[in-house]
KOLSE-83709 format. One record per residue (C-alpha): x, y, z negated; residue number from 1. Coordinates in steps of 0.02 Angstrom, whole numbers, plus 50000, padded with zeros to 5 digits. Each point is the difference from the previous one (the first is absolute). Layout:
<<X, Y, Z>, NUM>,
...
! end
This chain:
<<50211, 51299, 50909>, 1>,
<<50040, 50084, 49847>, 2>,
<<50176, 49929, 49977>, 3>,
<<50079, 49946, 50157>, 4>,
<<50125, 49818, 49973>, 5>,
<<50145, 50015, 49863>, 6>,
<<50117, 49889, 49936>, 7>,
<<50083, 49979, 49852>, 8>,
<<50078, 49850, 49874>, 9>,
<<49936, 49913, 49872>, 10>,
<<50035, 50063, 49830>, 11>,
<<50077, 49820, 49936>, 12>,
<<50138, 50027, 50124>, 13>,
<<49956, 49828, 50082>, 14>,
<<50024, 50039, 50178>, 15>,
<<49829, 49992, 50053>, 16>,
<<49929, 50156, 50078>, 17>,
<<49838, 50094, 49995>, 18>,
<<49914, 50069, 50152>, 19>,
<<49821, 50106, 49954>, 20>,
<<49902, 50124, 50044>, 21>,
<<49823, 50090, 49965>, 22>,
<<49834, 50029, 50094>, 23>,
<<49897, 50143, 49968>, 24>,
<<49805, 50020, 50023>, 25>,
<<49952, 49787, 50006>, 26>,
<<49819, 50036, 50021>, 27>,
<<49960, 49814, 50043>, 28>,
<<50088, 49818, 49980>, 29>,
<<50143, 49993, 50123>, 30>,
<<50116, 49885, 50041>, 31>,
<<50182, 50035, 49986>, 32>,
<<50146, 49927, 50109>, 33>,
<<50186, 50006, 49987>, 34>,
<<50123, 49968, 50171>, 35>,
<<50172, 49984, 50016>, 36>,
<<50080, 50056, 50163>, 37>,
<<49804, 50001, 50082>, 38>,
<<49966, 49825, 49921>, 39>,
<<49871, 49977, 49880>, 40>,
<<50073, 49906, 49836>, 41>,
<<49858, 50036, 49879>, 42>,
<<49828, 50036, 49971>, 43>,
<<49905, 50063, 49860>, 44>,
<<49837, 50074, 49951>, 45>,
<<49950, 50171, 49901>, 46>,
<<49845, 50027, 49912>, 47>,
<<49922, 50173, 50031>, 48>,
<<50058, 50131, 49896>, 49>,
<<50160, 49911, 49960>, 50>,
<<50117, 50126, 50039>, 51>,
<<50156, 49946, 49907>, 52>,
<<50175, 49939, 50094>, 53>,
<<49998, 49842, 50095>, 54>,
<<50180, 49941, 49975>, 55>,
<<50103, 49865, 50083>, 56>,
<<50132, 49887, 49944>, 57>,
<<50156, 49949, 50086>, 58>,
<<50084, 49851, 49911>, 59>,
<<50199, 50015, 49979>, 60>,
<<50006, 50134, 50126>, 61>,
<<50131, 49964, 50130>, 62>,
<<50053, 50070, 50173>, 63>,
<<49875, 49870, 50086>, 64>,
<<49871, 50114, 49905>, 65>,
<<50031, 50162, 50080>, 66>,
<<49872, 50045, 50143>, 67>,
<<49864, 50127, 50022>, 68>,
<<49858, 49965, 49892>, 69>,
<<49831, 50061, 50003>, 70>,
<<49840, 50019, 49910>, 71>,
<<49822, 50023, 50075>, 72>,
<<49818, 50011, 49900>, 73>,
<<49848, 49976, 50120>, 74>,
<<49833, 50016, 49943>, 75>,
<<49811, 50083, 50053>, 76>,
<<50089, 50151, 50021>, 77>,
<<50165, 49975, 50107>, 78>,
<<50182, 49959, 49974>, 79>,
<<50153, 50087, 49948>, 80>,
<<50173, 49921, 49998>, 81>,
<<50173, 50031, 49931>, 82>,
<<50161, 49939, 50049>, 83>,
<<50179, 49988, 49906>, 84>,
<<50144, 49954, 50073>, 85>,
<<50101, 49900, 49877>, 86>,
<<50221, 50020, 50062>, 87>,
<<50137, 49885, 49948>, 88>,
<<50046, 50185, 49943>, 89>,
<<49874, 50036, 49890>, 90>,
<<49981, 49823, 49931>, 91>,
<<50186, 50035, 49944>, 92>,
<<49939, 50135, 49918>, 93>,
<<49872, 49918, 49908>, 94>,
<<50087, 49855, 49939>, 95>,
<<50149, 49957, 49906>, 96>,
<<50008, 49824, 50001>, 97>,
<<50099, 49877, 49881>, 98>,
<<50138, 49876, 50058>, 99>,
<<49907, 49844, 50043>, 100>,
<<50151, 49893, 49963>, 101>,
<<50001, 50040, 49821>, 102>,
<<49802, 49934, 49989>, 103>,
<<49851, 50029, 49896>, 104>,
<<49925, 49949, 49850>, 105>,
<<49817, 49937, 50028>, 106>,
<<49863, 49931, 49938>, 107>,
<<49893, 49860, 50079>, 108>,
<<49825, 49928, 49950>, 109>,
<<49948, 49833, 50108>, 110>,
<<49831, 49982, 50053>, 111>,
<<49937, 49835, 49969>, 112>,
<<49883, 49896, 50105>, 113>,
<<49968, 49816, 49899>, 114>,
<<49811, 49958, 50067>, 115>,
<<50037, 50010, 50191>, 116>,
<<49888, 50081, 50113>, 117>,
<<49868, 50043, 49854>, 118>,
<<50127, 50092, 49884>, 119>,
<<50019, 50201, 50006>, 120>,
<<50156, 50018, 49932>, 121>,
<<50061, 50042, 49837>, 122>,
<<50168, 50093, 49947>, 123>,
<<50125, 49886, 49915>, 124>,
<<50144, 50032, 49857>, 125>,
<<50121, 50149, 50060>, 126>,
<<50191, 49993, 50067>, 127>,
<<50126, 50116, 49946>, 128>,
<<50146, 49981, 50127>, 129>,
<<50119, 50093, 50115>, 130>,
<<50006, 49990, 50188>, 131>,
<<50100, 50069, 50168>, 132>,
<<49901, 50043, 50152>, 133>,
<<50038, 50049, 50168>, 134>,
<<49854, 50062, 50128>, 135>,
<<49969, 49857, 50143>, 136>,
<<49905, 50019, 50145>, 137>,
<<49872, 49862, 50046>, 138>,
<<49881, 50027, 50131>, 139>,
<<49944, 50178, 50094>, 140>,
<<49872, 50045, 49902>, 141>,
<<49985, 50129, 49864>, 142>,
<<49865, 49910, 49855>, 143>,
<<50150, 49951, 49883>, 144>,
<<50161, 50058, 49957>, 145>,
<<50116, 49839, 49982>, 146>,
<<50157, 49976, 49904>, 147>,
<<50120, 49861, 49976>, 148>,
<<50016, 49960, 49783>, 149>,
<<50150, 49907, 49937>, 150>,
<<49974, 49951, 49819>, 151>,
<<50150, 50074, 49894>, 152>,
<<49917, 49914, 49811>, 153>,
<<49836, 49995, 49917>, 154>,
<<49856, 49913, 50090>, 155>,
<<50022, 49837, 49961>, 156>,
<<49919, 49879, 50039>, 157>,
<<49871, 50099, 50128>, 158>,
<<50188, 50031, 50095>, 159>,
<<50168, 49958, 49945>, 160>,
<<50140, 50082, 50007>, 161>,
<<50090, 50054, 50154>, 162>,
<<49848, 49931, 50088>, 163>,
<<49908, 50128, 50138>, 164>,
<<49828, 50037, 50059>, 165>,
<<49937, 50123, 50123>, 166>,
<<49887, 50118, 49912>, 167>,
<<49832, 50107, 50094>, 168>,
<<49948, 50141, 49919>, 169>,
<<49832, 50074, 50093>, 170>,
<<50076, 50157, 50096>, 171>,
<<49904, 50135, 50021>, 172>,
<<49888, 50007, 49858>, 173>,
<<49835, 50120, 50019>, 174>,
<<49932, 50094, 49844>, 175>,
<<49937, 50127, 49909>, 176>,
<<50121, 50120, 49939>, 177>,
<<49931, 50078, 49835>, 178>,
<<50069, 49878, 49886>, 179>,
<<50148, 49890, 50030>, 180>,
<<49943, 49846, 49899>, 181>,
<<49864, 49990, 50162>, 182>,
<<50131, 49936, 50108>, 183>,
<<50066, 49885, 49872>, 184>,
<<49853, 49935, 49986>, 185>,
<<49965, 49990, 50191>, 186>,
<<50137, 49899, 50029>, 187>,
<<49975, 49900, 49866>, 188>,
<<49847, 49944, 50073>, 189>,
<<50080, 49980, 50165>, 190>,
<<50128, 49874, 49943>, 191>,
<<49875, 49910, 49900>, 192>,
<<49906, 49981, 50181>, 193>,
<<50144, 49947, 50057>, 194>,
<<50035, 49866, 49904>, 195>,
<<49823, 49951, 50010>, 196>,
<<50010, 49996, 50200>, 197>,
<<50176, 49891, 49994>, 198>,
<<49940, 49870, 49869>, 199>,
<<49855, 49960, 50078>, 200>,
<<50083, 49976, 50196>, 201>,
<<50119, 49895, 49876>, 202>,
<<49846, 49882, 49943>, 203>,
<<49921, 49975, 50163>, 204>,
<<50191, 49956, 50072>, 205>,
<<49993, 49846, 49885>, 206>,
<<49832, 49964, 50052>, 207>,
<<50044, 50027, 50161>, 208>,
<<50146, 49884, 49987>, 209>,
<<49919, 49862, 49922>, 210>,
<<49855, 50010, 50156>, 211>,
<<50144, 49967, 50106>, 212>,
<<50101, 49879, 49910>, 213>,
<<49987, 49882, 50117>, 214>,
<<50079, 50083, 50152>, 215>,
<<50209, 50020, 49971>, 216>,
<<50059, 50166, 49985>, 217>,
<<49825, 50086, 49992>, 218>,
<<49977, 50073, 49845>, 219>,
<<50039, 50189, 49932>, 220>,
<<50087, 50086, 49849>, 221>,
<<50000, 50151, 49925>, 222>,
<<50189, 50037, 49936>, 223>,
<<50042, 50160, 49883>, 224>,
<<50166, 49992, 50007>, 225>,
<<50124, 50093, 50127>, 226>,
<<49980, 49893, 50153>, 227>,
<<50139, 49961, 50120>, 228>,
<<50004, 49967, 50155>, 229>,
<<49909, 50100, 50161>, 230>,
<<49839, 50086, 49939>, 231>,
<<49881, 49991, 50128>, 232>,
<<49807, 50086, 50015>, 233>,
<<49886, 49873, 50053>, 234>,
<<49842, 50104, 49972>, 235>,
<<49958, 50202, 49950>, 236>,
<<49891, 50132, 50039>, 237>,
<<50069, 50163, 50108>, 238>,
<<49970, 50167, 49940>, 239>,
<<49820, 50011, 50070>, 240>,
<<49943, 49856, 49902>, 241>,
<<50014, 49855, 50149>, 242>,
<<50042, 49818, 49950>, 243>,
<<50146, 49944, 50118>, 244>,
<<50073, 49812, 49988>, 245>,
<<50106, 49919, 50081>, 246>,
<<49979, 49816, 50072>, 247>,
<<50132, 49934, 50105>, 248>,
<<50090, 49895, 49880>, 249>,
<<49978, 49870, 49882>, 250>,
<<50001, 50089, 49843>, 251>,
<<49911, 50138, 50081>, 252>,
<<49863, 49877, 50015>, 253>,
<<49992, 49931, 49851>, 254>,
<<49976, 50171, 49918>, 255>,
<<49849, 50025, 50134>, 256>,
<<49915, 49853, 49934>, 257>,
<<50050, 50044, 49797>, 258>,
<<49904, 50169, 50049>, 259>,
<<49854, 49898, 50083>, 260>,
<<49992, 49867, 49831>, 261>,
<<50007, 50143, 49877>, 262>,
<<49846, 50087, 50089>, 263>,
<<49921, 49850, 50013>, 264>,
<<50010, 49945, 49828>, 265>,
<<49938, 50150, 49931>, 266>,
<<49861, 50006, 50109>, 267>,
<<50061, 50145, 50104>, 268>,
<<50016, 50096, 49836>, 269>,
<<50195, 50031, 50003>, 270>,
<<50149, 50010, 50139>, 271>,
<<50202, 50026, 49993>, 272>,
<<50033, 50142, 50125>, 273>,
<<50194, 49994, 49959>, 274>,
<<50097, 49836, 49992>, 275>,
<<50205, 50029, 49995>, 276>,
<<50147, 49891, 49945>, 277>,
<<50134, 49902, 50015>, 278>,
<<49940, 49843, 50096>, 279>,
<<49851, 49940, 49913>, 280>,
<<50042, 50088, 49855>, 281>,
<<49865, 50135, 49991>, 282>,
<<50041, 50132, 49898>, 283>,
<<49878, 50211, 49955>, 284>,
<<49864, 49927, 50099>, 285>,
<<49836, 50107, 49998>, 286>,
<<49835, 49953, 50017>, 287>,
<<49829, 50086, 50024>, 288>,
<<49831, 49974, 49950>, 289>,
<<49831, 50008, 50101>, 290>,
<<49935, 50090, 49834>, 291>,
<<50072, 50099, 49868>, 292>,
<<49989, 49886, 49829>, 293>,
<<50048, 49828, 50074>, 294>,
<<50096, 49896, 49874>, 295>,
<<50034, 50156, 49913>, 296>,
<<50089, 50084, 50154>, 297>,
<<49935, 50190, 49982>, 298>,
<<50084, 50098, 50149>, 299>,
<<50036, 49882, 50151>, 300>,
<<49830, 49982, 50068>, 301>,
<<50002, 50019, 50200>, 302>,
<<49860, 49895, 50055>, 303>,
<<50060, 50085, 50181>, 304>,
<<50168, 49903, 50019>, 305>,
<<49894, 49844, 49939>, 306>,
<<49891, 50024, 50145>, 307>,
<<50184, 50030, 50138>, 308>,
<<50050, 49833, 49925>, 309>,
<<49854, 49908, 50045>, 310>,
<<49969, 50074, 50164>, 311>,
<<50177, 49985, 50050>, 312>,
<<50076, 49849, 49924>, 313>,
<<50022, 49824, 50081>, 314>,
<<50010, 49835, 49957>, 315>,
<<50161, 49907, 50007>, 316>,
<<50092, 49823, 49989>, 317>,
<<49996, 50012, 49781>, 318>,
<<49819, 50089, 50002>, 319>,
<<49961, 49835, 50065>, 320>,
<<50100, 49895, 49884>, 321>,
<<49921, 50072, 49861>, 322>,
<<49805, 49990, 50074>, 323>,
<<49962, 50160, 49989>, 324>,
<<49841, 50086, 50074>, 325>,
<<50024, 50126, 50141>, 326>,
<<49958, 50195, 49939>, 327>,
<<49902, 50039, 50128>, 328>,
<<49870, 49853, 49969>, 329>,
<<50016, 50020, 49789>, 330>,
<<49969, 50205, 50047>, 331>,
<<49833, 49946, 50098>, 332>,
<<49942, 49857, 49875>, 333>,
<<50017, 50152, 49851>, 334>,
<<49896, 50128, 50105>, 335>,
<<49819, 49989, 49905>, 336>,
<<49889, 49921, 50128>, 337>,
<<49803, 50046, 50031>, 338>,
<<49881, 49907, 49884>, 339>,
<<49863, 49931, 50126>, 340>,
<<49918, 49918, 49877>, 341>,
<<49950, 49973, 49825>, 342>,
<<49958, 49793, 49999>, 343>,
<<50098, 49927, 49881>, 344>,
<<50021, 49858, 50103>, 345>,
<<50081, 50084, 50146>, 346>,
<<50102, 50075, 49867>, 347>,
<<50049, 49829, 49936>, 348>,
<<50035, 49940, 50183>, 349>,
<<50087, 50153, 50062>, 350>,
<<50122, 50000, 49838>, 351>,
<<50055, 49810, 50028>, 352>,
<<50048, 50035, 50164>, 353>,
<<50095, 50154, 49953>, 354>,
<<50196, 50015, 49994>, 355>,
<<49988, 50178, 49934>, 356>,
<<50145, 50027, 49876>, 357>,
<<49866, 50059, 49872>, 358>,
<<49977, 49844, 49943>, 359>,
<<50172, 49942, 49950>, 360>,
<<50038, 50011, 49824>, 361>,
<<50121, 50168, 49957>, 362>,
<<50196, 49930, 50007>, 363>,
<<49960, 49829, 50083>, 364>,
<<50150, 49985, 50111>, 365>,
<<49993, 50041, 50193>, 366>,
<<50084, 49846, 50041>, 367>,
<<49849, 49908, 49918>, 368>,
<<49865, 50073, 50106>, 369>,
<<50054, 49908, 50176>, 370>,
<<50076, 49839, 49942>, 371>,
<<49888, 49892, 50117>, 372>,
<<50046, 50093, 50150>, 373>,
<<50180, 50029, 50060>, 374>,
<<50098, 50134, 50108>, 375>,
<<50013, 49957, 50199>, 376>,
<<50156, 50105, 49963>, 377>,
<<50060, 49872, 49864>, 378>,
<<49956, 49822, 50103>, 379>,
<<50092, 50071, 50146>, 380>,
<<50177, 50071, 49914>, 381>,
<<50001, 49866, 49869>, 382>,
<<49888, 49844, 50071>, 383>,
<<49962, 49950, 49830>, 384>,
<<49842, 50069, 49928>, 385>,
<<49964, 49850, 49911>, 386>,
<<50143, 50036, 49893>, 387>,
<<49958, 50174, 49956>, 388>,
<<49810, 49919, 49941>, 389>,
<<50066, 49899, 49917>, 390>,
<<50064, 50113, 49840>, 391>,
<<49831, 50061, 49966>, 392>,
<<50000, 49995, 49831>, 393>,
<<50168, 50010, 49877>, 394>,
<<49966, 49982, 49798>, 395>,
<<50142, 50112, 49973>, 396>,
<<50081, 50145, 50083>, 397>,
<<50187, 50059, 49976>, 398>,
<<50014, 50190, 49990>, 399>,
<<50174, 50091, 50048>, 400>,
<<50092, 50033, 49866>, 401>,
<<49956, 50181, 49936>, 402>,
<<50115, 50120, 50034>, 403>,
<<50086, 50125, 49905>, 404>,
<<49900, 50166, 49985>, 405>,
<<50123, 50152, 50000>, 406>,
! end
């Protein structure tokens, strides 16, 4: 270590904070780590010879941001750490913080999604307004900083006036410290991932809803407003990366089976690992991918929480409703099987008698795949599966209402 963990403000006097710090002699590529009270938060790598200050950013640094943090480098040659310990004291010190009652002047640029799950994003017109905020705490974890925003004038008609939202800013931020327009641009990226991530949970909830239209009370919605009410986790992932969800009630079921559709659908490609809300109102769900790249997704691949879902999910009541396949059987029909051999004709016979999901066509609907064969589960809690057949085809499907994107 060359310089050992300091802190200091940013020069815009916005109340964030700046934590670096410099390694000496990087002879190979290592990876870099940041912890806060013994808890890893971030992770980033360093190319070899990079010596320059790894820097971390702590979003509207509060009181719930004091701890001891700590930076470690590992590579070929060893480790060496550094710690900080960041006071209520010595945050005093470093900030100087406006009255919030008074509020801000801001800017605001929407990101607009108009081509559903296909469209990137682009940045709409800019919003010159002024807003209050007040720091809110919603969950346990540490990935965002989250503030209530009341509206004082000057973002109609994205929100009107007096209206309020609850803002997530990415909290803390990992980057390169030589130039300051880095982490500008780092988070820039991050929200644009962001957005990405939440649109497209948004799109499969109204395809999702649609698949289920015919069961009362089954669909999902994503709402970007300040939900009230009891906000409840039905699904996350702990600290060590483990997918835990819960099952026992109703709801809690129905998310199970949303989980099970939206990896079936996309042909194991994609799964939500964190489902919260009011009710069924769903609201920052994330999502990862069983390879970087999917649908334009570039940092949530995890094909190893894919792989916990299928091994440890099971079936219930609305799995059944809804036809669909059960992992563990879909997970051995994808496994690439031993060509024995190379007659076309035993190729022609063994592929008609094959339910592999290879052969369905990209998008085609899970609830289409099983329509000639119902759930056990379904004839015994409803007794009338002839009813459910019956709806197999509809010319025209009513989507939910879009909601209002903050």
């Amino acid at each position: 270590v060359i310089r050992k963990i300091r802190g200091e403000p940013f020069s815009d006097a916005s109340s964030h904070l700046k934590l670096w710090c410099q390694f000496f002699n990087i002879l190979s590529d290592s990876t870099i780590k940041w912890y806060r009270d013994e808890e890893e938060i971030l992770e980033m790598e360093r190319r070899a010879g990079d010596e320059g200050p790894v820097a971390l950013a702590i979003v509207q640094a509060s009181s719930k941001d004091c701890g001891v943090y700590g930076c470690s480098i590992k590579n070929d040659y060893g480790t060496d750490t550094t710690d900080y310990l960041l006071s209520t004291d010595i945050l005093a010190e470093f900030l100087l913080r406006e009255d919030l009652e008074v509020g801000e002047e801001i800017e605001m640029t929407p990101m607009m999604f108009t081509k559903g799950l296909a469209d990137s994003g682009y940045w709409g017109e800019k919003f010159f307004g002024r807003i209050m905020t007040e720091e809110v705490q919603i969950g346990e974890g540490y990935v965002h900083k989250t503030c209530r925003a009341k509206v004082i004038y000057g973002l109609d008609p994205i929100f009107e006036s007096g209206s309020t939202c609850i803002t997530k800013v990415r909290n803390p931020i990992a980057y390169g410290a030589k130039e300051e327009s880095n982490l500008a641009e780092r988070n820039l990226e991050i929200t644009k991932q962001d957005c990405k991530i939440q649109n497209t949970v948004r799109e499969y909830c109204k395809i999702f809803a649609a698949e289920a239209r015919v069961i009362e009370n089954f669909g999902f919605s994503l709402e970007y407003t300040d939900l009230k009410g009891m906000y409840v986790k039905y699904c996350v992932t702990d600290s060590e990366g483990r997918l835990t969800a819960k099952s026992s009630s109703e709801l809690e079921q129905k998310c199970c089976t949303f989980q099970h559709w939206i990896h079936q659908w996309t042909n194991g490609n994609l799964l939500v690992t964190r489902l919260e809300g009011v009710d069924a109102k769903m609201t920052s769900i994330e999502i990862v991918t069983k390879s970087k790249g999917y649908q334009g997704l570039t940092e949530k691949a995890s094909p190893k929480i894919i792989e916990q879902f299928v091994a440890q999910h099971q079936c219930n009541y609305y799995c059944g409703l809804l036809s669909l396949r059960p992992l563990k059987l879909m997970d051995s029909q994808q496994q690439p099987k031993i060509k024995i051999s190379r007659s076309p004709l035993l190729a022609r016979r063994s592929g008609t008698s094959s339910s592999s999901p290879q052969l369905q066509k990209k998008g085609t609907s899970p609830q289409s795949t099983r329509r000639g064969t119902s759930s056990p589960k379904v004839l015994k809690k409803t007794g009338e599966g002839g009813e459910n057949n019956s709806t197999t085809k509809h010319k025209a499907v009513e989507v939910p209402k879009p909601v209002r994107m903050r």
